[in-house]
C-alpha beads as a LAMMPS data file, in Angstrom:
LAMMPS data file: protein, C-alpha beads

98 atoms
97 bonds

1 atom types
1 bond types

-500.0 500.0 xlo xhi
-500.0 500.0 ylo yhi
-500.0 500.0 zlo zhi

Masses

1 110.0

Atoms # bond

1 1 1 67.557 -225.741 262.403
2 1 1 65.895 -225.366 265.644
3 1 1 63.158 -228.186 265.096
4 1 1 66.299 -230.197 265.229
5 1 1 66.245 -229.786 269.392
6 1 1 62.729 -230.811 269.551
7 1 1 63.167 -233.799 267.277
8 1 1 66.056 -234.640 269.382
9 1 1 64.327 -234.839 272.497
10 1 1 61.380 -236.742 271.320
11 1 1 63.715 -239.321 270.077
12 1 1 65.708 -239.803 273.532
13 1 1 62.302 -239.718 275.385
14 1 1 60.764 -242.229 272.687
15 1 1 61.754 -245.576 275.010
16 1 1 60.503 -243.945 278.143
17 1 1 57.424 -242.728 276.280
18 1 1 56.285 -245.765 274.244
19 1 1 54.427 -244.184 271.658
20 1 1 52.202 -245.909 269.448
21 1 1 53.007 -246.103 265.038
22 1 1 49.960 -243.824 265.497
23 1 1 51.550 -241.282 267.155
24 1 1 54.446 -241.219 266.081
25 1 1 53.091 -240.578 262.717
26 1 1 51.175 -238.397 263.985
27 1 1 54.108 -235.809 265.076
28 1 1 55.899 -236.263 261.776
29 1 1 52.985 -235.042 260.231
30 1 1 53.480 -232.157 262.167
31 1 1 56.895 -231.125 262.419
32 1 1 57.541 -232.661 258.204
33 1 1 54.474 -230.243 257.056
34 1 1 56.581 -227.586 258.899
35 1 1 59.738 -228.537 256.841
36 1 1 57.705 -228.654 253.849
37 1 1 55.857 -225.323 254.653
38 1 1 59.495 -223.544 255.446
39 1 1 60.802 -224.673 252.268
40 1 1 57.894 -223.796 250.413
41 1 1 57.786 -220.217 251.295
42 1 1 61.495 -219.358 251.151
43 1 1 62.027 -221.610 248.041
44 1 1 58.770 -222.522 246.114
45 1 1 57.169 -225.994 245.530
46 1 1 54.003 -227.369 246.440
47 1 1 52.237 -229.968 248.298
48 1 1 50.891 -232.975 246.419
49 1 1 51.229 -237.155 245.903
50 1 1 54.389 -238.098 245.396
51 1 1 55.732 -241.543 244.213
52 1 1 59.237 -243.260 246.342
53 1 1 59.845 -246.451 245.766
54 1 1 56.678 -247.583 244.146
55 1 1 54.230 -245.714 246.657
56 1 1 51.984 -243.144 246.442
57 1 1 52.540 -240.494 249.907
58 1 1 51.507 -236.679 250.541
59 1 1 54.446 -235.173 249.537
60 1 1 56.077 -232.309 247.985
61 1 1 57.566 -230.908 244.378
62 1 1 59.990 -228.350 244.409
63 1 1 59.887 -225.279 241.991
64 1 1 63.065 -224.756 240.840
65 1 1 64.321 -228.310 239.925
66 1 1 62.986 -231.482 239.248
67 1 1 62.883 -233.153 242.957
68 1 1 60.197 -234.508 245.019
69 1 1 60.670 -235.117 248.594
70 1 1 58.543 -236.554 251.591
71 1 1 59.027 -234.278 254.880
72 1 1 56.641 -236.358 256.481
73 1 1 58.584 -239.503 256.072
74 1 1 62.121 -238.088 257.020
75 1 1 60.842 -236.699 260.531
76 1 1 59.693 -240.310 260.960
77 1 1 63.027 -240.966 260.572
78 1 1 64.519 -238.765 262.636
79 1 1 62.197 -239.566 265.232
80 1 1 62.554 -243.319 265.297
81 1 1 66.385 -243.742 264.368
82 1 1 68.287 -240.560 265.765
83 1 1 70.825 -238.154 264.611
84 1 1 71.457 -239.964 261.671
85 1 1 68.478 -239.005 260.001
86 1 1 68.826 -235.451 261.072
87 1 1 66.166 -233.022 259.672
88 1 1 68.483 -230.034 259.552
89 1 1 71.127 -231.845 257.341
90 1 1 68.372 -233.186 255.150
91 1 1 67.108 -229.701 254.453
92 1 1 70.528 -228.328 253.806
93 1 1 70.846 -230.860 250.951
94 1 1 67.267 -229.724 250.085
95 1 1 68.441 -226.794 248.727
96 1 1 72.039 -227.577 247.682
97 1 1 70.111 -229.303 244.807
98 1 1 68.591 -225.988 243.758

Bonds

1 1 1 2
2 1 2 3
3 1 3 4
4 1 4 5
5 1 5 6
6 1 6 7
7 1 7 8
8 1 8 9
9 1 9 10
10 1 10 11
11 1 11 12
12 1 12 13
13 1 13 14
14 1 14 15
15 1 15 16
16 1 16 17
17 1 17 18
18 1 18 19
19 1 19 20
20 1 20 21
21 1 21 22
22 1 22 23
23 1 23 24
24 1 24 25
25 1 25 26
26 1 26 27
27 1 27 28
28 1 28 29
29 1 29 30
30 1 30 31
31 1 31 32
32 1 32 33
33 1 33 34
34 1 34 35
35 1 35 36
36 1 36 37
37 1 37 38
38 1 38 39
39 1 39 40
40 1 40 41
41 1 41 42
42 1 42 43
43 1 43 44
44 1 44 45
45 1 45 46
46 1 46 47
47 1 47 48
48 1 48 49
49 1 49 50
50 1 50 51
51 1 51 52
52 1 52 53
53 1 53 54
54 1 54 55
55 1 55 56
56 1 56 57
57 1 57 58
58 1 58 59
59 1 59 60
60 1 60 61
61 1 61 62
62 1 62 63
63 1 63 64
64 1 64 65
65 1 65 66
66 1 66 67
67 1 67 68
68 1 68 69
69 1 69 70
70 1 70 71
71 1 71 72
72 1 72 73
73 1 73 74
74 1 74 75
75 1 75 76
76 1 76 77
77 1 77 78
78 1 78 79
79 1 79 80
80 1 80 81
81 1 81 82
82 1 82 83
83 1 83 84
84 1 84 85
85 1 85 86
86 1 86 87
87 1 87 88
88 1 88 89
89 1 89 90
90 1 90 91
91 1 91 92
92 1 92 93
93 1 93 94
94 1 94 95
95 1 95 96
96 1 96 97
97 1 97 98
């Protein structure tokens, strides 16, 4: 829940900041392997290529049910468009699925 503050502030700084694609990538790479890693040890999966909508990404498979998911792509999100693709929310329906 806390990355949610960082996330947060990254986005409102984003206009001031300019980052590049690059870098932006770069930190949801980051903070999405930490999503991935959180969910991984307190509800099994594991890291691997995962197919959404016709491509191939690093991504993840959970344990318990039949779901795939790519972290890395949701902090993008959240990073680029706001609240509205809030990281917190996404993993609470993460594990609602279970």
């Amino acid at each position: 829940m806390h990355i949610e503050t960082v996330l947060d502030q990254f986005h409102r700084e984003k206009a001031k900041a300019r980052p590049t694609p690059e870098q932006v990538m770069q930190f949801a790479k980051l903070f999405g392997s930490y999503v991935g890693e959180v969910y991984r040890k307190n509800h099994g999966g594991s890291w691997g290529i995962v197919e959404l909508n016709g491509e191939q990404f690093p991504g993840f498979k959970a344990q318990n049910v039949d779901s795939t998911f790519w972290p890395w792509g949701r902090v993008r999100n959240r990073l680029m468009n706001g609240a509205e693709d809030n990281v917190w929310h996404y993993y609470c329906h993460l594990i609602a699925r279970e």
